[in-house]
C-alpha positions as CSV (number, residue, x, y, z in Angstrom):
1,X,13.1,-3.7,204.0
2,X,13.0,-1.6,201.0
3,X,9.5,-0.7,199.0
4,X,10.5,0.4,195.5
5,X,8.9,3.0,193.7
6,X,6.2,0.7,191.8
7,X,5.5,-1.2,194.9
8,X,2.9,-1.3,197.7
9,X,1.9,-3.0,200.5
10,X,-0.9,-5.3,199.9
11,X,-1.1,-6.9,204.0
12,X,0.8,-7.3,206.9
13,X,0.5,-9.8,209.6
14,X,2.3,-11.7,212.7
15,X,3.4,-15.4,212.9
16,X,5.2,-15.6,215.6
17,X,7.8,-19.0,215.2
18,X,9.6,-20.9,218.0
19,X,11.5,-23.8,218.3
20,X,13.2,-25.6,221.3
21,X,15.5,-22.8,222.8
22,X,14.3,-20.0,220.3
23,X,11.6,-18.1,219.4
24,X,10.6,-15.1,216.8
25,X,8.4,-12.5,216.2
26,X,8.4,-11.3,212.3
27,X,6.4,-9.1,210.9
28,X,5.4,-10.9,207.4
29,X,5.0,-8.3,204.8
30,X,3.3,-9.0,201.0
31,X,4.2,-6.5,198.5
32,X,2.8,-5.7,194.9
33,X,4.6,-4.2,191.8
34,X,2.3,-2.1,190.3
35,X,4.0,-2.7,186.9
36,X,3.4,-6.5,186.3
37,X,1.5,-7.4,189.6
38,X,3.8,-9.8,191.1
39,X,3.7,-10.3,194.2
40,X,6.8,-10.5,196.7
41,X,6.7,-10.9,200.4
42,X,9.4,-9.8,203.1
43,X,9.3,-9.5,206.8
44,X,10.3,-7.1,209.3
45,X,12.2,-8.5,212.2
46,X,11.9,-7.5,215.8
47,X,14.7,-4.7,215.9
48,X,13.0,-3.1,212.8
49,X,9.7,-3.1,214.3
50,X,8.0,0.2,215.5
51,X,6.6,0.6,219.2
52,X,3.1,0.7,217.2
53,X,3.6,-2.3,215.1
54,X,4.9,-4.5,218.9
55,X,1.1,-2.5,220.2
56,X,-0.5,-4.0,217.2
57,X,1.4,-7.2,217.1
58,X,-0.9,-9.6,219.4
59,X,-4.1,-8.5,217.8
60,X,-2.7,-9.4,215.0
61,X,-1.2,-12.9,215.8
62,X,-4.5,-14.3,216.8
63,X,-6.4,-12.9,214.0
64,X,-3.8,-14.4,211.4
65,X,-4.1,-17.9,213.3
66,X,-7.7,-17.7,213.6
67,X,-8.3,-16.4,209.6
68,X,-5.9,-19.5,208.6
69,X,-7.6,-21.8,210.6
70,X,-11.3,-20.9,209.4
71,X,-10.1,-21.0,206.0
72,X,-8.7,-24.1,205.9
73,X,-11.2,-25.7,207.3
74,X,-13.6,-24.1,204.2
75,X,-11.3,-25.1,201.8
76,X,-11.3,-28.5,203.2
77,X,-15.4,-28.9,203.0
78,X,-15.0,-28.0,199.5
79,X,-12.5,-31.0,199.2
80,X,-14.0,-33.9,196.4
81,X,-13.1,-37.7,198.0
């Protein structure tokens, strides 16, 4: 992954992903130009992953799943029938 000059790092998170007979652990990545303010996101596979960022990698997980979870359920109170 590759963070150009006008770029930063906005967040970071884990999802891990599995399937039958596979599984992942990526490192999602959201990136910001600051030139126009577009916003790109990239992920950082296993092998590119630091011994910090596997340390940090649970704690993240379960915060990721819990924030999406809680937010969706806000965003579905505010839902109009």
């Amino acid at each position: 992954m590759q963070i150009g000059k006008h770029e930063h790092i906005v967040t970071a998170f884990a999802e891990p992903a599995s399937g039958p007979g596979w599984s992942n652990s990526p490192v999602w990545v959201i990136i910001k130009s600051t030139e126009d303010g577009t916003l790109r996101m990239d992920c950082l596979q296993p092998a590119e992953q630091t011994s910090d960022i596997a340390i940090m990698y649970s704690i993240s997980s379960i915060a990721h799943a819990s924030m999406v979870k809680f937010v969706r359920a806000a965003l579905s109170k505010g839902k109009k029938s």
